[in-house]
Each structure stands twice: as structure tokens, then as C-alpha cells.
C-alpha positions as CSV (number, residue, x, y, z in Angstrom):
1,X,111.5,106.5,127.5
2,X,110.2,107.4,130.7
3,X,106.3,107.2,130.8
4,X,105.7,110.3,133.0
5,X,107.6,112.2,129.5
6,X,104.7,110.2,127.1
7,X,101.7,111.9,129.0
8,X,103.3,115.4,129.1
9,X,104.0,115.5,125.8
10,X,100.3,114.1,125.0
11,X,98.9,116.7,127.1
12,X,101.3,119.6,125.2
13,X,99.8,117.7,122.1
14,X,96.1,118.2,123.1
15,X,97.0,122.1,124.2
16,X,98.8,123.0,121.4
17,X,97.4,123.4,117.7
18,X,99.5,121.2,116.3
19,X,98.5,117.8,114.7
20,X,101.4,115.3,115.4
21,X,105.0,115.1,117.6
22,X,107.6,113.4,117.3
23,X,110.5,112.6,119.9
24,X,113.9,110.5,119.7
25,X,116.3,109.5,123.0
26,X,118.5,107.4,121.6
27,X,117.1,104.5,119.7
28,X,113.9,105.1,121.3
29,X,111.2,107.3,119.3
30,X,107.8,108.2,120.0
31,X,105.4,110.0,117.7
32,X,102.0,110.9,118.3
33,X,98.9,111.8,116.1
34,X,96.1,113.7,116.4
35,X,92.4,113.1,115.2
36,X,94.6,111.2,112.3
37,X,94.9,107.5,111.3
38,X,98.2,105.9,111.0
39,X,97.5,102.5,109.3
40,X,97.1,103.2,105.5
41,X,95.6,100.3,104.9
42,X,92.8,100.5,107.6
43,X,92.6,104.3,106.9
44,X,89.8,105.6,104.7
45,X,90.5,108.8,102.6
46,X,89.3,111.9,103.6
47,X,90.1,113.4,100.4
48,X,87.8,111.6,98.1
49,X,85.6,114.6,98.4
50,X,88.5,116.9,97.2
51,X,89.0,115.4,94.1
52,X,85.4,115.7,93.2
53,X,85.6,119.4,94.0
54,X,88.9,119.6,92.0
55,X,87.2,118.4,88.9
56,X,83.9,120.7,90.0
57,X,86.0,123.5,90.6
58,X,85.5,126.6,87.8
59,X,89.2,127.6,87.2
60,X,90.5,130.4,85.6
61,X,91.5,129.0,82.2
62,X,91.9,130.7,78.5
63,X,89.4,129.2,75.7
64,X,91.9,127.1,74.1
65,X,92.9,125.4,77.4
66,X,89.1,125.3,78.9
67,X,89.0,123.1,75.5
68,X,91.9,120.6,76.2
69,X,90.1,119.0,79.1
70,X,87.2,118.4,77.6
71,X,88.6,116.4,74.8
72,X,90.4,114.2,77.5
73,X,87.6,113.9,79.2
74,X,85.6,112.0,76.6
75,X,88.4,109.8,76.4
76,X,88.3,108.8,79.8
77,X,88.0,109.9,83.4
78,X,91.0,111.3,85.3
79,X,92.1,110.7,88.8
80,X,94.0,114.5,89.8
81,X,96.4,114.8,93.1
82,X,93.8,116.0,96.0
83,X,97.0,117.3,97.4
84,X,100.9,118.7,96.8
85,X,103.2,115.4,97.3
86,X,105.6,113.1,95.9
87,X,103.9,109.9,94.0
88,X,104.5,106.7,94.6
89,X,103.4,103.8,92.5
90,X,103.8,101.2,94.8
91,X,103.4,100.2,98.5
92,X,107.2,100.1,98.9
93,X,110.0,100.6,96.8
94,X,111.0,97.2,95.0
95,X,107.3,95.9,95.1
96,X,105.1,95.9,91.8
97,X,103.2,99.2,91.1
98,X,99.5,99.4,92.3
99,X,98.3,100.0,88.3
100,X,100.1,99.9,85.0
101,X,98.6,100.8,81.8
102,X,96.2,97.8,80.1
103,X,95.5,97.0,83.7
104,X,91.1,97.0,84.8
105,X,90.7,99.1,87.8
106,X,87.1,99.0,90.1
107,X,86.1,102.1,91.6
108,X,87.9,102.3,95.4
109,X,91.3,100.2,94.0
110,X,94.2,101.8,95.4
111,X,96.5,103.4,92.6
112,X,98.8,105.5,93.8
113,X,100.8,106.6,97.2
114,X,101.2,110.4,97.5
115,X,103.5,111.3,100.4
116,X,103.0,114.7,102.0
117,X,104.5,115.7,105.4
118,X,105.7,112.6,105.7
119,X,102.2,111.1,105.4
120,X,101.8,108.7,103.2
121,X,97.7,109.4,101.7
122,X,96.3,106.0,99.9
123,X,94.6,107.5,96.0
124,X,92.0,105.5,95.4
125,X,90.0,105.0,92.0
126,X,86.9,106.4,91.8
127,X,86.0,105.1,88.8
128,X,86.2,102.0,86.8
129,X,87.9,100.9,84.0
130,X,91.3,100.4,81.9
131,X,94.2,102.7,82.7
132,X,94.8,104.3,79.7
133,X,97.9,106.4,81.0
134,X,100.0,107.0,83.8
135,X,101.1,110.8,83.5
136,X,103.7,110.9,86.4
137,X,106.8,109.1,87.0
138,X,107.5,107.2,90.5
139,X,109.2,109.4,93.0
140,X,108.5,112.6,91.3
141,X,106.6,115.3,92.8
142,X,102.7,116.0,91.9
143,X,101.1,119.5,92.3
144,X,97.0,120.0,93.9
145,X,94.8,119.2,90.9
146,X,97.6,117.4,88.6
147,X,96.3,114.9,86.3
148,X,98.1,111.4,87.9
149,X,95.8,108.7,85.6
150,X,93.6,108.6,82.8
151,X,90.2,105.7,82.8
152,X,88.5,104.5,80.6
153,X,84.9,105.8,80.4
């Protein structure tokens, strides 16, 4: 791919409000990124904070289901989906999960992959403990605020 087509379409990038582009001659691709990581492992979250306004958050809830939570949450602490995706419990399909139930997790572990816009967003713990349950199956899609694990307090 020509180089002279690289810096116009970083400079469209950098005028335009979109975040990323990606562009394919051939067997040639170029994507680019912008004001976002691209190495999942060297990334840190920015949505860390979103899950502690998830669980913060008033919501609109009858009695009997404002009550449901709160018996979970003495049982343990629950890590939600900061985001609408598709979970993934390992780093790439074949490979052992990140957690399984019975396993001891430290606050920051990985657990969890959640794909969205072809992004894939690292969940880490933010607590520590045993995973008590695992309440989504790999490859199925999670909803903002879904319950994806269960800790032990």
C-alpha cells in the first residue's frame, strides 16, 4: 500500500469524528486507532470505573426484585458487563478459560473477554475470592449491567 494513501487517510482520521479505519487492497490491510490501545494485554481498562457505577447506580426495580440482589450480594460480590458484547471465557478459542468455578481469583485477574465492535475489552476482577458461578455461556451475548460472575465475599 502506497504510503502517500497511509497519511491521507490518517489525516481524514484526525478530521473526522470517527475513532478507527480500516482499509484492504488486496492482501494488504491497514487499520488505524484513535486515542485507543490495541494490545489487550498491555491495555488497562477504562471501564473499571463503569462497573462501580453499575453496581452504584439506583435503578428502577419493583420491591420483590430490589430484594433479589441483595440476597446475592451477601453471598458474594458480582462482576456485571460494563458494556453490550459477546463473552468470551478464554484468550482464544481452544485455550483454557481465564476462571472456572472452585478457582481463587485476586482483585485485577483477568476473567473474561467481552467483544464489542470488534474490540476485544479485557474484564478484570475487582475483587478477590472463589468463583462461586459463572452465569454466561462462552460465545453468547451479555447485555450493560448483566451479572457475568459471582465472588466469594
Amino acid at each position: 500500500m502506497d504510503i502517500r494513501k497511509v497519511k491521507k487517510l490518517i489525516e481524514m482520521l484526525e478530521e473526522s469524528n470517527l475513532e478507527e479505519i480500516e482499509i484492504q487492497e488486496g492482501e494488504e490491510s491497514v487499520r488505524l486507532v484513535k486515542n485507543k490501545p490495541n494490545n489487550l494485554l498491555s491495555s488497562q481498562p477504562v471501564y473499571t470505573e463503569s462497573i462501580q457505577t453499575i453496581e452504584d447506580r439506583p435503578t428502577e426495580r419493583s420491591k420483590e426484585e430490589s430484594e433479589e440482589p441483595a440476597e446475592d450480594e451477601d453471598s458474594g460480590d458480582l462482576i456485571n458487563s460494563p458494556m453490550v458484547g459477546t463473552f468470551y471465557a478464554s484468550a482464544s478459542p481452544g485455550s483454557k478459560p481465564f476462571v472456572s468455578v472452585g478457582d481463587h481469583v485476586n482483585e485485577g485477574d483477568v476473567v473474561c473477554i467481552v467483544e464489542a465492535m470488534k474490540m476485544m475489552n479485557e474484564i478484570k476482577s475487582e475483587f478477590s475470592g472463589e468463583v462461586l458461578s459463572i452465569n454466561v455461556e462462552n460465545s453468547q451475548p451479555v447485555e450493560y449491567g448483566q451479572t457475568l460472575f459471582e465472588i466469594s465475599k
